[in-house]
N, C-alpha and C positions, 0 to 999 in steps of 0.2 A: 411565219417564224418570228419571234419576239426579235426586237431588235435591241442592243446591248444600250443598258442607262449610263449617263452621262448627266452630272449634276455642275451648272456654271455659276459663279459664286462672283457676282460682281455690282458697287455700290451702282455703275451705270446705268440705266435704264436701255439708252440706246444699243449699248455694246451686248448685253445680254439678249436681246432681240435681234440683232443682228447676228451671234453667232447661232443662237436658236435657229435663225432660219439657214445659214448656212451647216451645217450637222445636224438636219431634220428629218431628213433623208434617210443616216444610216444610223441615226439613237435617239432613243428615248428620252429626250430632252426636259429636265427640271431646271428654274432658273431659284436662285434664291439673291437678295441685298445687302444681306447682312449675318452675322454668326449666327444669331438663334435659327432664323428660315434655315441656314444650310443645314445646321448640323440635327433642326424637327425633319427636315427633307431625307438627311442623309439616314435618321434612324428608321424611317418609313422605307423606305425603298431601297436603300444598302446601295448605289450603285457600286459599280466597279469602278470608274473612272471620273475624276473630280479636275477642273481648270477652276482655279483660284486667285482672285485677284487681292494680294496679300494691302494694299488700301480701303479701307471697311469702315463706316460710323461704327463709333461717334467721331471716329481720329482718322478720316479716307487720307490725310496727309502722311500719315504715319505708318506703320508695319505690326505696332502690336497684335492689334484686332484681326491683323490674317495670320499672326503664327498666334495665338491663341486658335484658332479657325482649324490652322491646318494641327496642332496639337490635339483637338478634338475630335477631329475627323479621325485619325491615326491610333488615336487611343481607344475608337468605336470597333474600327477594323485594320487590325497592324498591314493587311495587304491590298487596301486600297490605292491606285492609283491617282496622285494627288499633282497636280499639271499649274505651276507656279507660273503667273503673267507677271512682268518685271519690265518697270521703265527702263529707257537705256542707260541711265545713271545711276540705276539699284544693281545691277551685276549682283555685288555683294551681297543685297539683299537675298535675292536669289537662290543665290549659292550655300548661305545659311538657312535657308528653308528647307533646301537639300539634306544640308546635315541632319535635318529634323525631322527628315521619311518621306518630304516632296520625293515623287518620281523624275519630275524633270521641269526646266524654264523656258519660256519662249518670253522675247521683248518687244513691246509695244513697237508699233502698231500692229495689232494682230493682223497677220497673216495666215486667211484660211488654209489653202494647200501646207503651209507649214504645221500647222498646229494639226492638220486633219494625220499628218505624218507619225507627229509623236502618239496622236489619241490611240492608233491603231499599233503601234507597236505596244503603247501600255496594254491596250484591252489583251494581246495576244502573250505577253507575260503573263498578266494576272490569270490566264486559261490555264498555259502551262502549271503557273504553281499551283493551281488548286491542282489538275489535277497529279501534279507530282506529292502534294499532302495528302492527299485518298490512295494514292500507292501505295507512299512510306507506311499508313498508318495500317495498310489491308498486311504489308510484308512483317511489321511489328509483330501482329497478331496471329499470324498464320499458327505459331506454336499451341493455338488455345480453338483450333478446328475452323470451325463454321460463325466463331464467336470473333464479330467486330465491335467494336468502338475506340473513340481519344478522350471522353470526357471524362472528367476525374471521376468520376461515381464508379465509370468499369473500370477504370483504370485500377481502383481498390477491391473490384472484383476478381482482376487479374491476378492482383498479388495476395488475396485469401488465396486464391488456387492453388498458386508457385509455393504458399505454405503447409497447405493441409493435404494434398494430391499425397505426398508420399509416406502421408502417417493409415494408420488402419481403422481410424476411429470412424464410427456412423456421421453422416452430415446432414443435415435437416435443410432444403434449401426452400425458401420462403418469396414469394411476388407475384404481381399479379399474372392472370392470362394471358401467354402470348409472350411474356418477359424472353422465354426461351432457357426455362429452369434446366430440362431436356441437356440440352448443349452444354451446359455448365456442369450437368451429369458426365455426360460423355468426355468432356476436358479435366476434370479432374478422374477419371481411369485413365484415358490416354497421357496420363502426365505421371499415374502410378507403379510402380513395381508390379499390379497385375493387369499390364495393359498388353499384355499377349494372350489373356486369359479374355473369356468374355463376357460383354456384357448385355445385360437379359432387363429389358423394362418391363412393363406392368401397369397399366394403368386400373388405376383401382374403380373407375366411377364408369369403365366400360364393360364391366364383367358381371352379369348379376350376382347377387350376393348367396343365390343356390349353388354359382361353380365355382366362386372365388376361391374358395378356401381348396379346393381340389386342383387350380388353378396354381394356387400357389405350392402348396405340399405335395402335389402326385394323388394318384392312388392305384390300390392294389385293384387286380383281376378279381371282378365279383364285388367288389364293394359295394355298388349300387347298382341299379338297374341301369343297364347300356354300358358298366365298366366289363367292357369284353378284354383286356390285357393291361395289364401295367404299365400308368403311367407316370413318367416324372416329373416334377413340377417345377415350376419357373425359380423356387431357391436352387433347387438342384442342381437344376440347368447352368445357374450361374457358377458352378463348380468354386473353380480359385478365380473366379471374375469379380465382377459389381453386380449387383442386383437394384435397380433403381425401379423404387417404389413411387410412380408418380397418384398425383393426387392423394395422398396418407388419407387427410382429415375427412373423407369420406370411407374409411374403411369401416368396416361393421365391427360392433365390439366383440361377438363372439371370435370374428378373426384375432381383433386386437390383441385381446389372450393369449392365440398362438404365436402372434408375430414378438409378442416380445419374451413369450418362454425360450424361443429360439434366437434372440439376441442374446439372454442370458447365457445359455449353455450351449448355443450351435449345433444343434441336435433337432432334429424332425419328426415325426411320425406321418406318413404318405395316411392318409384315408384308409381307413378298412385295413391301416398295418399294425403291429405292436412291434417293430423294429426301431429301434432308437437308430438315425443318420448321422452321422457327425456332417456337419458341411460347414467349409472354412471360404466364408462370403461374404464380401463387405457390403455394407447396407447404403447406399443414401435415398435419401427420400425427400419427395416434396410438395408441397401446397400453395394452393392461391388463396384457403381456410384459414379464417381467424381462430388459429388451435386454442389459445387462453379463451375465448368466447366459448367454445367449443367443451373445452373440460370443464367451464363454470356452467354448461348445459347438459353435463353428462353424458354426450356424444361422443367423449376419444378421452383416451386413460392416460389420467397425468405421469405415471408411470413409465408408462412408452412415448409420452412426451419426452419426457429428460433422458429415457435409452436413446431413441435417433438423436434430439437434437444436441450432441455433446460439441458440434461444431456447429452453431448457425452460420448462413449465408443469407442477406436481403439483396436480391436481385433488381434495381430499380426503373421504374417506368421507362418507358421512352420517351413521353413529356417530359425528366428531369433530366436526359442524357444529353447536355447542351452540346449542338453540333456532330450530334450521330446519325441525325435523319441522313442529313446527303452522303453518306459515306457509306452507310446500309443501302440507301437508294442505289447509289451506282453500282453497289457490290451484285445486287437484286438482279438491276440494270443490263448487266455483263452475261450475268449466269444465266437469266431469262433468252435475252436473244440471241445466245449461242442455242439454245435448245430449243426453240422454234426458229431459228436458221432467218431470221429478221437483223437488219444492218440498223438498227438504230442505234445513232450516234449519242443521244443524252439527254436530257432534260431541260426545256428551257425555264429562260429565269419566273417565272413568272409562274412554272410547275414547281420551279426549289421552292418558290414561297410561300405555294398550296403549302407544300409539305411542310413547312417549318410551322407554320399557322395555323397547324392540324394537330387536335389534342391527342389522338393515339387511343381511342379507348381500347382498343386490342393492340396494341402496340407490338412489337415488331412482325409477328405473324400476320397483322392488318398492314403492314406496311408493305412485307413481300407479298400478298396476297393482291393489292394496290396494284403493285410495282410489275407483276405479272399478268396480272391482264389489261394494264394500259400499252405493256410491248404485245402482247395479240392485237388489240384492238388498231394501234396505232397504224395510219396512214404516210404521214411523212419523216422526216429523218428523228426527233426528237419529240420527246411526251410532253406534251402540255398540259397546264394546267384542267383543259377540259376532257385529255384524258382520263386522268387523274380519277375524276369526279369525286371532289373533295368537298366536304361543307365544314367550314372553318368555323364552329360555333367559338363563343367564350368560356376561357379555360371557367374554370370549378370556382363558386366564390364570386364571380365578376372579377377576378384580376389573375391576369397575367403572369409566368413568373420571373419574369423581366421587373415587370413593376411592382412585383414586392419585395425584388431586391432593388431596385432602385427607389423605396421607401425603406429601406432596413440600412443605403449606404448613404441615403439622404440623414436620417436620423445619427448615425457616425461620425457620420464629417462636423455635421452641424454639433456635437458636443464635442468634438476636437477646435473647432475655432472660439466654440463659447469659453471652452476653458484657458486660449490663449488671448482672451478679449479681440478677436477675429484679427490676431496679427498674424497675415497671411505666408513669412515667411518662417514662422516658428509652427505656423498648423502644417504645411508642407511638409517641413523635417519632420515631425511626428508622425502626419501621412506615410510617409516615403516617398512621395514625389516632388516632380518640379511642381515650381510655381506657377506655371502658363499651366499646367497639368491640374493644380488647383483652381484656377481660372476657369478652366473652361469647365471641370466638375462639378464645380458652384454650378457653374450656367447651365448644365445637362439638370441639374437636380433641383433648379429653382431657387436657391440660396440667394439671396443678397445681400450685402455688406453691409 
């Protein structure tokens, strides 16, 4: 089992080795001398729990260079555990460290047994609240099915729903494989005025194109060879429902015809009928299809483009849903080993960080699909990373998208101080942040004065 990281942040050489070797035993032990090592240390490995020794070069006499430190650490992850070392005539010191999101102080001369007290009480906070934040966020969502996430991308998913769910219009919902277009179908009926009525999918790219269209309109007794009685078809079926059209952009044009005569006028003809149907059935539909590619190819009718899509939805990656892996994961996690009757208890760290490092090309159906047979396969209480069996190649491009927002916030900041001739309390106020908060974002982003 991984054992929990701990990052010690101190100009000493001996002190840092010493408590390395004392806490070696039960953590993951990183030492860093100075701010830049801690806080390159802290963005590599994220641990949970930090002891900081707020005396730091270039100033180990002074306190700036550890609340810059701890303002940096803090601003990387508001829930880290950040463990202040304080002479016995800094109290003060201390205590305003406190104020500034340290977790707690102990004073020199370190005492292991004491320090080892507070380390384990941080670690078992920081457990709780994450996982009390994967709760709060699972009970948030619960009103939109099977569909999680907190990152502002669904979060704007959320609230297209809570807006269009109760209107009648077609909705066109767009992203790639695996997004979970499906669910976002099903959450906007479950959210509708015909969510007592049912709803009927279709996928269009598994049906060959000799039953599709009979598939979807019925047909009559004797229409074709093998129609031995009348059949109804999947508009039909969907009465006063939804009818969710996945896959569209692979629909055949001869269908295409029909499906958008029948958006027009809501009327049918079953195969081998000449009865006009009225059928009063909302449409949404979806694709992982570059549709504009598509109609500039002659393959799908701009027409019945602009009929479904009167509402679009982009449903986005799970590489762009910052901070929804683990919260999918555990959801996955839950639901899986209740259903093969397995007590695993979770994920170790070192499996969250396969997964965060893991581009997703089928994204979230590759995640649960992950996530379910690493709780088969698994032996002991928690999935590891070699469960997992994850290969963490490099995102798209060579970079990261970490690191092209931290050249796009590098490029920001840097014309916020060029245009205050780098006066660092008048770029702050324009920032909106403190200035130990500008401090240390200089120093994340490579800026110098």
């Amino acid at each position: 089992m991984d054992k929990p990281k701990l990052l010690i942040v101190d100009d000493d050489e001996s002190i840092r080795l010493g408590m390395k070797w004392a806490f070696a035993q039960d953590y993951e032990v990183f030492l860093a001398g100075n701010r830049q090592e801690a806080l390159e240390i802290f963005r590599t490995e994220r641990p949970p729990l930090v002891v900081l020794d707020l005396g730091l070069p270039p100033h180990p006499q002074g306190v700036e260079e550890g609340f810059l430190t701890l303002a940096g650490l803090v601003e990387e992850d508001p829930y880290v555990k950040v463990t202040i070392v304080s002479g016995q005539g800094e109290r003060q010191n201390a205590l305003t460290a406190v104020g500034l999101g340290a977790y707690d102080f102990f004073c020199k001369p370190v005492q292991a047994e004491e320090v080892g007290v507070i380390l384990r009480r941080a670690l078992r906070l920081h457990e709780l609240e994450s996982e009390n934040r994967l709760l709060q966020a699972s009970q948030v969502n619960d009103s939109f099915g099977e569909l999680l996430g907190t990152s502002p991308l669904m979060q704007q998913v959320f609230s297209a729903i809570e807006k269009v769910a109760a209107t009648e219009v077609p909705i066109l919902i767009l992203g790639e494989s695996g997004t979970g277009k499906e669910l976002v179908a099903r959450a906007l009926h479950g959210r509708s005025p015909r969510k007592a009525g049912p709803f009927v999918a279709i996928n269009c790219t598994a049906i060959p194109e000799s039953l599709l269209e009979s598939e979807l309109f019925g047909h009559e007794k004797g229409a074709f060879t093998g129609a031995h009685a009348q059949i109804k078809g999947r508009i039909e079926l969907a009465g006063d429902g939804t009818l969710f059209l996945d896959e569209i952009g692979d629909m055949p044009l001869s269908i295409q015809v029909k499906l958008l005569r029948f958006l027009q006028e809501h009327t049918i003809e079953r195969v081998g009928g000449r009865k006009e149907i009225i059928i009063n059935t909302r449409v949404i539909a979806a694709t992982n299809s570059d549709l504009d590619l598509a109609i500039r190819e002659g393959r799908f009718r701009e027409d019945l483009y602009y009929r479904l899509g009167v509402v679009k939805m982009q449903i986005p990656p799970l590489r762009d849903r910052e901070g929804d892996v683990e919260l999918l994961a555990m959801s996955f996690l839950h639901k899986y080993s209740g259903e093969h009757k397995k007590k695993v208890l979770g994920i170790t760290q070192r499996g969250l960080d396969a997964l965060k490092n893991h581009t997703w090309p089928g994204n979230v159906r590759e995640l649960q699909n992950r996530i379910r047979r690493a709780v088969i396969m698994v032996q002991g209480r928690k999935i590891s990373d070699e469960d997992l069996e994850l290969e963490t190649s490099p995102k798209s491009g060579g970079m990261t998208l970490r690191e092209a927002r931290e050249r796009m916030d590098r490029e920001f900041v840097l014309r916020v101080l060029e245009k205050n001739n780098f006066n660092l309390a008048k770029s702050a106020a324009n920032l909106g942040i403190s200035r130990p908060n500008l401090y240390s974002l200089m120093e994340k982003l490579g800026i110098k004065k």
